[in-house]
N, CA, C and O atoms as a GROMACS GRO file, in nm:
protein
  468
    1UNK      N    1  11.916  15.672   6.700
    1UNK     CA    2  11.820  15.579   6.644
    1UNK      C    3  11.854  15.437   6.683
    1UNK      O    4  11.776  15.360   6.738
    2UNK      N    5  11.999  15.405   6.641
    2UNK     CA    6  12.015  15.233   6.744
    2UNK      C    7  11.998  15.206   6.898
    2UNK      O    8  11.980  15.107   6.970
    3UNK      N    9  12.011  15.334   6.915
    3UNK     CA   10  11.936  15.304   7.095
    3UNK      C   11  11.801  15.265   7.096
    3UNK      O   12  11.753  15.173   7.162
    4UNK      N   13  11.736  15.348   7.011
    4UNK     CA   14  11.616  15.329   6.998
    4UNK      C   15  11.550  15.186   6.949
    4UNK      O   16  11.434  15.150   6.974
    5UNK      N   17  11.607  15.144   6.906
    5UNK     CA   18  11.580  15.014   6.826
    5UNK      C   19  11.557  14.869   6.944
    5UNK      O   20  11.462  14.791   6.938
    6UNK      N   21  11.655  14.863   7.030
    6UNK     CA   22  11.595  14.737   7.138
    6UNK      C   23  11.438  14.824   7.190
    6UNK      O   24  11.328  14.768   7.185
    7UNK      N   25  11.454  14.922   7.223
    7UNK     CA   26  11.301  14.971   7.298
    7UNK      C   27  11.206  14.913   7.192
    7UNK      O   28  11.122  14.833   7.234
    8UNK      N   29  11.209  14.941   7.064
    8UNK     CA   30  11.107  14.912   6.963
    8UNK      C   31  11.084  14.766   6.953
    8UNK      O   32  10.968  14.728   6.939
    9UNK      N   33  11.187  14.673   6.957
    9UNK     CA   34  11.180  14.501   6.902
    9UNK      C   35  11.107  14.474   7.080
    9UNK      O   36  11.018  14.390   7.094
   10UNK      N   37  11.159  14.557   7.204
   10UNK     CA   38  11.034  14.472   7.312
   10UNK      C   39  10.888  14.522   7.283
   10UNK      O   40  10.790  14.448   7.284
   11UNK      N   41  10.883  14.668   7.254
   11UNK     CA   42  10.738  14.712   7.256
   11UNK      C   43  10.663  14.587   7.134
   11UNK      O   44  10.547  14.547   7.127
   12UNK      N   45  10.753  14.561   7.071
   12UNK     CA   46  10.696  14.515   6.924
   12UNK      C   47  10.665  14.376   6.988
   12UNK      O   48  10.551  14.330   6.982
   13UNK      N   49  10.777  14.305   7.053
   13UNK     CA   50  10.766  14.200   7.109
   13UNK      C   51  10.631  14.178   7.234
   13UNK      O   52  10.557  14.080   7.242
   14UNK      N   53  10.630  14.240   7.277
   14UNK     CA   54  10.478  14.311   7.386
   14UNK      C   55  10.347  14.245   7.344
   14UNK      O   56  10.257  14.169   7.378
   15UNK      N   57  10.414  14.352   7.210
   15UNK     CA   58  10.213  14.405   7.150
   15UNK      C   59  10.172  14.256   7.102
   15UNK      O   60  10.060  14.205   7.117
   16UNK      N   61  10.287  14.194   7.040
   16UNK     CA   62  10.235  14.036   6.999
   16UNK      C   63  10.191  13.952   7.068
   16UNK      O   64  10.112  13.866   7.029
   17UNK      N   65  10.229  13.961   7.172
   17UNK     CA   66  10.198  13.849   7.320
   17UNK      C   67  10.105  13.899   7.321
   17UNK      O   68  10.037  13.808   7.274
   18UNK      N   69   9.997  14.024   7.347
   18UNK     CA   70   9.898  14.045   7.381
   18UNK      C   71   9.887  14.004   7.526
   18UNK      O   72   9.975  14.009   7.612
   19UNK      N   73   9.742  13.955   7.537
   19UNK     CA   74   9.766  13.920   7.658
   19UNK      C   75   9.720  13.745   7.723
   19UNK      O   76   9.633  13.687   7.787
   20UNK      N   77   9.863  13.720   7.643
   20UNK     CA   78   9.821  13.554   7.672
   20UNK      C   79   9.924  13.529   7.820
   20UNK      O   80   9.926  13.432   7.895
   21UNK      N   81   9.991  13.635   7.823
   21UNK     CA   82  10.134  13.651   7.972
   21UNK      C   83   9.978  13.599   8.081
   21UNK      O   84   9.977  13.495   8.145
   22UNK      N   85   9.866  13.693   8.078
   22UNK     CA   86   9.788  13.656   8.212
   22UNK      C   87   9.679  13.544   8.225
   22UNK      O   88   9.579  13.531   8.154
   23UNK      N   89   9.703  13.492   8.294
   23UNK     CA   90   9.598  13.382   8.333
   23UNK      C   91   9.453  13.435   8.338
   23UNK      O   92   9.412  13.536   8.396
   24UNK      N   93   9.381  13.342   8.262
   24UNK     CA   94   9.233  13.379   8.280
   24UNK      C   95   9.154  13.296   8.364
   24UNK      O   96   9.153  13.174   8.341
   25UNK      N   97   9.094  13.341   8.450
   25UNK     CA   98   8.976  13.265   8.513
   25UNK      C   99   8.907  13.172   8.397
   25UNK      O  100   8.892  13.223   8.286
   26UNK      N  101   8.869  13.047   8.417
   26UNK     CA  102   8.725  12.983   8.337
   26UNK      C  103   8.634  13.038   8.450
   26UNK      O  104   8.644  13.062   8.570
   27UNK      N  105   8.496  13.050   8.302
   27UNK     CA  106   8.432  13.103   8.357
   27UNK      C  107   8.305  12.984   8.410
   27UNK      O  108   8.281  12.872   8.364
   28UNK      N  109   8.237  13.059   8.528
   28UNK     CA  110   8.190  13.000   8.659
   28UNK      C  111   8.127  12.938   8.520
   28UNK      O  112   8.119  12.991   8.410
   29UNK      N  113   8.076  12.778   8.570
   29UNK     CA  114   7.936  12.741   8.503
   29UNK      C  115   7.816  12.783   8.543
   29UNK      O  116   7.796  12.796   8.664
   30UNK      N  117   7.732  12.808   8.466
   30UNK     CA  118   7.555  12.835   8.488
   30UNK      C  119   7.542  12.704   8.523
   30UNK      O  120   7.622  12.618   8.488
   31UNK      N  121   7.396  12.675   8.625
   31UNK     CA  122   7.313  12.632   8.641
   31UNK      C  123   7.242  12.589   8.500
   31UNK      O  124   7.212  12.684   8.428
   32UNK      N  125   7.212  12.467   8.454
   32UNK     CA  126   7.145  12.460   8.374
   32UNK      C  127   6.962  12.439   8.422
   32UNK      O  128   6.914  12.369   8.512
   33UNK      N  129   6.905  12.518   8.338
   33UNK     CA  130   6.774  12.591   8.388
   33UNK      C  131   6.676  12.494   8.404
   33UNK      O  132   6.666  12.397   8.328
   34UNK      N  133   6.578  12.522   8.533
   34UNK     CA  134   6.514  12.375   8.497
   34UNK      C  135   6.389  12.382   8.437
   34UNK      O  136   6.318  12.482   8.453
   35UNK      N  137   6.350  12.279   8.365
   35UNK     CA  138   6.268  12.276   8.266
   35UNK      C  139   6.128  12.245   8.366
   35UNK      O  140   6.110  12.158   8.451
   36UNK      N  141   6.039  12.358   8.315
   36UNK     CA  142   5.913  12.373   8.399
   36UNK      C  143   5.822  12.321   8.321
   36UNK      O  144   5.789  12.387   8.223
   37UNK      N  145   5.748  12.172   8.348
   37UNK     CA  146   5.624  12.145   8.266
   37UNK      C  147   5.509  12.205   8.297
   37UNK      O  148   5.483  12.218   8.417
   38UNK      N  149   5.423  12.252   8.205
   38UNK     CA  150   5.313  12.272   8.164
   38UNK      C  151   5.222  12.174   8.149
   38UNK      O  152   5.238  12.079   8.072
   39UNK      N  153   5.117  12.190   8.223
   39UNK     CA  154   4.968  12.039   8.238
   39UNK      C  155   4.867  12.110   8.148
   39UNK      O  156   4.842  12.230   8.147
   40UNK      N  157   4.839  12.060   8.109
   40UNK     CA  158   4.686  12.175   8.025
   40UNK      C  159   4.657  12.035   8.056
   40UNK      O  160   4.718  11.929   8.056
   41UNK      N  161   4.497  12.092   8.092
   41UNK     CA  162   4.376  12.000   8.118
   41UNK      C  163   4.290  12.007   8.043
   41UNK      O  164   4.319  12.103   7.973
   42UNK      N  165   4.148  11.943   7.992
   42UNK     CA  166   4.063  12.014   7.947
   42UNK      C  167   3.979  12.086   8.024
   42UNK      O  168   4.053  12.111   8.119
   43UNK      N  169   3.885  12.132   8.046
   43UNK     CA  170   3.772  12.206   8.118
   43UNK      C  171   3.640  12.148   8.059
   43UNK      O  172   3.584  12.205   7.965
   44UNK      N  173   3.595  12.046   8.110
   44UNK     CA  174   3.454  11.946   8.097
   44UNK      C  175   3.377  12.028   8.192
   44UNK      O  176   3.302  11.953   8.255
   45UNK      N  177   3.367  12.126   8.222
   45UNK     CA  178   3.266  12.225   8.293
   45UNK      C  179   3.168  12.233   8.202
   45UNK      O  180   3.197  12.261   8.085
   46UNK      N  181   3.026  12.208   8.244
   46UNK     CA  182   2.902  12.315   8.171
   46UNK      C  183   2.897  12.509   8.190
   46UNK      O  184   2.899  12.567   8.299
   47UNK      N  185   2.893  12.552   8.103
   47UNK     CA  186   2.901  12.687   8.126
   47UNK      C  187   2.801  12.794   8.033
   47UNK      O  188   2.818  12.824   7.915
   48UNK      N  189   2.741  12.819   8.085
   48UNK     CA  190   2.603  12.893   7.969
   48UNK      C  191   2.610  13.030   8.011
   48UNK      O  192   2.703  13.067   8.082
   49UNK      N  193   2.521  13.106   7.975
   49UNK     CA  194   2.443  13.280   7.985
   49UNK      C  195   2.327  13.252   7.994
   49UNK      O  196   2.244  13.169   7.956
   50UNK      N  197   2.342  13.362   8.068
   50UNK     CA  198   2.119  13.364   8.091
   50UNK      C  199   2.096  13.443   7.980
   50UNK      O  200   2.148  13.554   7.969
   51UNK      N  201   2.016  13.391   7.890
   51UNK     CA  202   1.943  13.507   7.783
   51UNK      C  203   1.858  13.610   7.793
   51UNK      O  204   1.862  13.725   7.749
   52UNK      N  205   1.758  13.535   7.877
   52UNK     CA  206   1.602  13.551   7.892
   52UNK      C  207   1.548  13.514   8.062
   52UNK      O  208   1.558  13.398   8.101
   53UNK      N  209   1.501  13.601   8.137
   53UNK     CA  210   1.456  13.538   8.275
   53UNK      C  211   1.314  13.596   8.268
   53UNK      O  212   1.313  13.694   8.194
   54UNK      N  213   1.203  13.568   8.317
   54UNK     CA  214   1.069  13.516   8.350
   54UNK      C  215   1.046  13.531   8.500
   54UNK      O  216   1.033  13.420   8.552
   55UNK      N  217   1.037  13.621   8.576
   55UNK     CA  218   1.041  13.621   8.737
   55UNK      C  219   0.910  13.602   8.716
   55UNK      O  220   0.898  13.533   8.817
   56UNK      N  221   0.776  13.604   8.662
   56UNK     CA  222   0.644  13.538   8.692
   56UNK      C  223   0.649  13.383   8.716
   56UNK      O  224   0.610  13.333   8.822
   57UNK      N  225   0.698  13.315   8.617
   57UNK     CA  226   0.666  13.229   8.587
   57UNK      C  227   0.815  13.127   8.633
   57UNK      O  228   0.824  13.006   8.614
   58UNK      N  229   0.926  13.219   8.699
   58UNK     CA  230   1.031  13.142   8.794
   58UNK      C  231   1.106  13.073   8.675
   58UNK      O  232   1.097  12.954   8.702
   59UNK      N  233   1.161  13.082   8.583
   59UNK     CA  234   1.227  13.014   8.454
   59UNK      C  235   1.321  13.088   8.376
   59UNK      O  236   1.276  13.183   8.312
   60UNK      N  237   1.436  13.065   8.368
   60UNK     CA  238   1.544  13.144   8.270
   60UNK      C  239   1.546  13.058   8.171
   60UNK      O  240   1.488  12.950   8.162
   61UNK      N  241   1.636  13.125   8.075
   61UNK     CA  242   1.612  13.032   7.870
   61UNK      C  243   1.796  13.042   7.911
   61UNK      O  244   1.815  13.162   7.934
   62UNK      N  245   1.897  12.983   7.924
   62UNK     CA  246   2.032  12.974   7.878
   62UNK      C  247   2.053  12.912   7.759
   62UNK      O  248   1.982  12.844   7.684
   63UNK      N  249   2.200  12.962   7.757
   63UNK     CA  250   2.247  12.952   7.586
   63UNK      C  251   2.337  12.852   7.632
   63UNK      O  252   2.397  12.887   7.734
   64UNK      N  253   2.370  12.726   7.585
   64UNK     CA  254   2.537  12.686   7.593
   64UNK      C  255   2.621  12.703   7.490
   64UNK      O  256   2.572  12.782   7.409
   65UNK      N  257   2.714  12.667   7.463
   65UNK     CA  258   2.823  12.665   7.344
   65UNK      C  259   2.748  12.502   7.268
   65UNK      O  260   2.688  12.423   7.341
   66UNK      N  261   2.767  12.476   7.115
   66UNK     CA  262   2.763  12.409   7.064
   66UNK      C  263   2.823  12.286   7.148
   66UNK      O  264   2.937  12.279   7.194
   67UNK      N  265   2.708  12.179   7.158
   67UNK     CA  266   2.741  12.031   7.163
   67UNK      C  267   2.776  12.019   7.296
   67UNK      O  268   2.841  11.918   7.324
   68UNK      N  269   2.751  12.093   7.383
   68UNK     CA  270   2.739  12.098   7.516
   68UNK      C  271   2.638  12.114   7.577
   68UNK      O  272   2.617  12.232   7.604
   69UNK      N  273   2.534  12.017   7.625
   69UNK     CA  274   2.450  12.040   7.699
   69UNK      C  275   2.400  12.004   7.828
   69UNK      O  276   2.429  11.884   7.838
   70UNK      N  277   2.357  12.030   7.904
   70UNK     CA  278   2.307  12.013   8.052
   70UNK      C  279   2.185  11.854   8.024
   70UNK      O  280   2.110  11.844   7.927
   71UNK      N  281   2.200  11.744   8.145
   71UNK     CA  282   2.096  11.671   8.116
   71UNK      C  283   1.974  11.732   8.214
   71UNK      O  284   1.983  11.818   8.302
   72UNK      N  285   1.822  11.638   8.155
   72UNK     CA  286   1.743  11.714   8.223
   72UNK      C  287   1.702  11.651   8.365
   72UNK      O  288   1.704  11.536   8.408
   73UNK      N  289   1.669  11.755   8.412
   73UNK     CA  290   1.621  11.799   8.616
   73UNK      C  291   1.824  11.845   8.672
   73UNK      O  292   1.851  11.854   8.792
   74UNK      N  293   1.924  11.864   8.574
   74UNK     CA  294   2.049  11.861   8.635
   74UNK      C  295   2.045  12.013   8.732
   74UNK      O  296   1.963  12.098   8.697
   75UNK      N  297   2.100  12.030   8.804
   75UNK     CA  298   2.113  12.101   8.861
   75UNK      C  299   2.278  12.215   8.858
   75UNK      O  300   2.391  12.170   8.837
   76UNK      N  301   2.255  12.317   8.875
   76UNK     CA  302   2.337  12.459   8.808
   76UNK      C  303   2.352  12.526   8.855
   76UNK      O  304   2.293  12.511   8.962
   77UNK      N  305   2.413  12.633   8.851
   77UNK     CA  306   2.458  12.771   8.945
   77UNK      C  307   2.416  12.875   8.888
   77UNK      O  308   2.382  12.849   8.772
   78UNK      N  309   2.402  12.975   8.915
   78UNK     CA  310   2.375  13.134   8.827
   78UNK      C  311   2.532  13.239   8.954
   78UNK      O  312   2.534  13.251   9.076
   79UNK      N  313   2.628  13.288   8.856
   79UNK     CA  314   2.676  13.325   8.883
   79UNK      C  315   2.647  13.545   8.862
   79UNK      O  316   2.590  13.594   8.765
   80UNK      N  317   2.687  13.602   8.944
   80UNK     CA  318   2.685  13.737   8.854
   80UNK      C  319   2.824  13.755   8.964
   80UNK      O  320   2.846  13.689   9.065
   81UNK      N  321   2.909  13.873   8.903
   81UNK     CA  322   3.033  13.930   8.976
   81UNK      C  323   3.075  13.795   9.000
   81UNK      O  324   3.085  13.791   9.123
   82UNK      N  325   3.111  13.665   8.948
   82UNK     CA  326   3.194  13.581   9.067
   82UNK      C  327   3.173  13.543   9.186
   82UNK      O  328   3.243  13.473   9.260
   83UNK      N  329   3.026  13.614   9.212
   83UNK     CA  330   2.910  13.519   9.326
   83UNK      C  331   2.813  13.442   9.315
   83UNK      O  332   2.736  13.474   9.225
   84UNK      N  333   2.779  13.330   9.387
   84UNK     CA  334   2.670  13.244   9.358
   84UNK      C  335   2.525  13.304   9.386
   84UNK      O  336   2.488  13.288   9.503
   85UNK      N  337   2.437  13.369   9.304
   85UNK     CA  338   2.308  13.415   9.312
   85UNK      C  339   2.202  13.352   9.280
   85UNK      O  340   2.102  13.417   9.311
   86UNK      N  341   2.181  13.261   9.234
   86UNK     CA  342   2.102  13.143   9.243
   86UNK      C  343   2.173  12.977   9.217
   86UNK      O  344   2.293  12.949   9.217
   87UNK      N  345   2.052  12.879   9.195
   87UNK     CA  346   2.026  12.758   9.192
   87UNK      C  347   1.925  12.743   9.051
   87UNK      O  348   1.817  12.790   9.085
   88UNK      N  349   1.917  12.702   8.926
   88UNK     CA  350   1.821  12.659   8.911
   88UNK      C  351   1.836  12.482   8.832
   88UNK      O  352   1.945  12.426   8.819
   89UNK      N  353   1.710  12.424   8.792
   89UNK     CA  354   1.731  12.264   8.754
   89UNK      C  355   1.682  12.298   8.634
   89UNK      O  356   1.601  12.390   8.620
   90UNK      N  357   1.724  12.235   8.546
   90UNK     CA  358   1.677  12.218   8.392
   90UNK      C  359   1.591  12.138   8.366
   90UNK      O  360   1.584  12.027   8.420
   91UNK      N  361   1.479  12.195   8.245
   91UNK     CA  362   1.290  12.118   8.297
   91UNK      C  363   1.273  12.151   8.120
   91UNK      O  364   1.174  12.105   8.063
   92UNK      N  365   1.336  12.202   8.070
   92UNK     CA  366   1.277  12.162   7.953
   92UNK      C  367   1.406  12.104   7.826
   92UNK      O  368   1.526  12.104   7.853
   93UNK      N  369   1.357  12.062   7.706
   93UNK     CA  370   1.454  11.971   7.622
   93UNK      C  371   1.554  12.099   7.520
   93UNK      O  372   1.511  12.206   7.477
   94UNK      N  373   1.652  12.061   7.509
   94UNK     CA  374   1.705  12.212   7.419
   94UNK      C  375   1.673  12.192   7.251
   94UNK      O  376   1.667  12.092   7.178
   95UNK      N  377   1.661  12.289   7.235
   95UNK     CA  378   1.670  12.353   7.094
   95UNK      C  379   1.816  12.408   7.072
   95UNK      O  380   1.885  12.487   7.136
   96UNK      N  381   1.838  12.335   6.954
   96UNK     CA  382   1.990  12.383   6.938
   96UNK      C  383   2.054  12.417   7.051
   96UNK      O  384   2.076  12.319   7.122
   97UNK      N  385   2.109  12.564   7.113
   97UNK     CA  386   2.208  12.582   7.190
   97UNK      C  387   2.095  12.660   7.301
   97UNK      O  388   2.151  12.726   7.389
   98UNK      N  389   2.003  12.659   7.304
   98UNK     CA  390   1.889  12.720   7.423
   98UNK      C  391   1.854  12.620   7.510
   98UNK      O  392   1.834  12.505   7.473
   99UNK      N  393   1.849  12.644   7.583
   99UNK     CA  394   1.732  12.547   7.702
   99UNK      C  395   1.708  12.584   7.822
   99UNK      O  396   1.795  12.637   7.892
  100UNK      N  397   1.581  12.561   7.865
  100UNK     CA  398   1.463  12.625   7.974
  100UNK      C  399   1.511  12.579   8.122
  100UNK      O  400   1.539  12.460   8.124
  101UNK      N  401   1.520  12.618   8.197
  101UNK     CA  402   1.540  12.596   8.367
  101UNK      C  403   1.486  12.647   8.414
  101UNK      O  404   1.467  12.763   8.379
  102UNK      N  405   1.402  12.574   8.565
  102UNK     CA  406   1.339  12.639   8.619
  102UNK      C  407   1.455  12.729   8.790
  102UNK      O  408   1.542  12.667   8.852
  103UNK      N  409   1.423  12.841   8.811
  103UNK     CA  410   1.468  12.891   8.918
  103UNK      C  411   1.454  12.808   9.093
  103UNK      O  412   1.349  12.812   9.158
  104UNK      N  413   1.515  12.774   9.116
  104UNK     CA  414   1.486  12.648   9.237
  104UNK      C  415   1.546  12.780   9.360
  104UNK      O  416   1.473  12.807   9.456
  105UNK      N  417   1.632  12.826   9.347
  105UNK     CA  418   1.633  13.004   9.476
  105UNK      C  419   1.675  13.087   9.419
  105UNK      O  420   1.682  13.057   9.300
  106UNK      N  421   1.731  13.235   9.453
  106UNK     CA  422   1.765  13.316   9.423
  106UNK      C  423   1.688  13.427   9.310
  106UNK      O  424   1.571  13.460   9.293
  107UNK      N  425   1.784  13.456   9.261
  107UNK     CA  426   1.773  13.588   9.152
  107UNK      C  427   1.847  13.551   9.031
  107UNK      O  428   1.962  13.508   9.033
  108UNK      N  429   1.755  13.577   8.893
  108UNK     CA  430   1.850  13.566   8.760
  108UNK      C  431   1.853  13.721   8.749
  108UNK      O  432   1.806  13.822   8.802
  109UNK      N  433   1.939  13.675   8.645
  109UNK     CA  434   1.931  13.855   8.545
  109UNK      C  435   2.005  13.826   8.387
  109UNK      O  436   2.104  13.755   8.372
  110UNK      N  437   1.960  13.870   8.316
  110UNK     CA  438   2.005  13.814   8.165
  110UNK      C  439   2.162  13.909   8.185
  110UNK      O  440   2.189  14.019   8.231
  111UNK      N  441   2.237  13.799   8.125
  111UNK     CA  442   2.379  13.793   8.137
  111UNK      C  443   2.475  13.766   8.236
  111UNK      O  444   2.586  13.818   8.251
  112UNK      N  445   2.405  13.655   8.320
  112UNK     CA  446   2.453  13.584   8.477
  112UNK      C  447   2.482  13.471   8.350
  112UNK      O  448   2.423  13.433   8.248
  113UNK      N  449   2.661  13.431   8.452
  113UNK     CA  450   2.748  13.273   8.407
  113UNK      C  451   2.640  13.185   8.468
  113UNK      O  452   2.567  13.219   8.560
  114UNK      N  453   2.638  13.042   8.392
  114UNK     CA  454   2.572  12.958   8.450
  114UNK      C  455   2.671  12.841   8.454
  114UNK      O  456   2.737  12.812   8.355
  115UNK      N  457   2.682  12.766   8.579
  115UNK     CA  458   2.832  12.682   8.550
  115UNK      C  459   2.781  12.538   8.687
  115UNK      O  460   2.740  12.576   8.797
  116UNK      N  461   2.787  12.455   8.669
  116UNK     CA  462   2.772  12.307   8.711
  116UNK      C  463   2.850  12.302   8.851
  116UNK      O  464   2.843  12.204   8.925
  117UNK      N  465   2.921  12.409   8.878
  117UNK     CA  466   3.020  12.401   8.984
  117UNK      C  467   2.984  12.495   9.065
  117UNK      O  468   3.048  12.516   9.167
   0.00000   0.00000   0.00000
């Protein structure tokens, strides 16, 4: 057993050091990240729906959103799929969120975007 006893006071002596005996790397620095701004714009676009189209009489009825309206003879797009399918100019005064355009080319169809651009 006293032989045994120096083996025990290094193991013992060992386990306490842990492991501060080895050198540690610091660790690499990160890159600090770069800060990506964000622009929000507004969108001052006119943008309506066709409600109602009239192929006799060459005239669609669009809707806009509240407090947005087209002035009159302005001129507009009729979108369907994300293609331009007509032209028409605005010819009559709105009622609340409706107002009358006449078809100047193309083709309507109720539920074509109508957009200033």
């Amino acid at each position: 057993m006293k032989k045994l006893l120096p083996i025990f006071a290094l193991l013992i002596a060992v386990s306490l050091t842990g492991c501060a005996w080895m050198k540690h790397k610091p660790a690499a620095a990160k890159p600090a990240p770069v800060a990506r701004q964000t622009i929000v714009t507004p969108d001052d676009s006119l943008a309506a729906k066709v409600v109602r189209v009239n192929t006799v009489a060459q005239f669609v009825v669009l809707n806009f959103p509240e407090g947005r309206m087209p002035k009159l003879e302005q001129h507009l797009f009729l979108y369907r799929g994300g293609l331009k399918a007509a032209e028409v100019k605005i010819s009559g005064q709105p009622s609340e969120t409706l107002i009358v355009a006449d078809l100047v080319s193309g083709d309507a169809q109720v539920g074509d975007t109508v957009r200033d651009q």
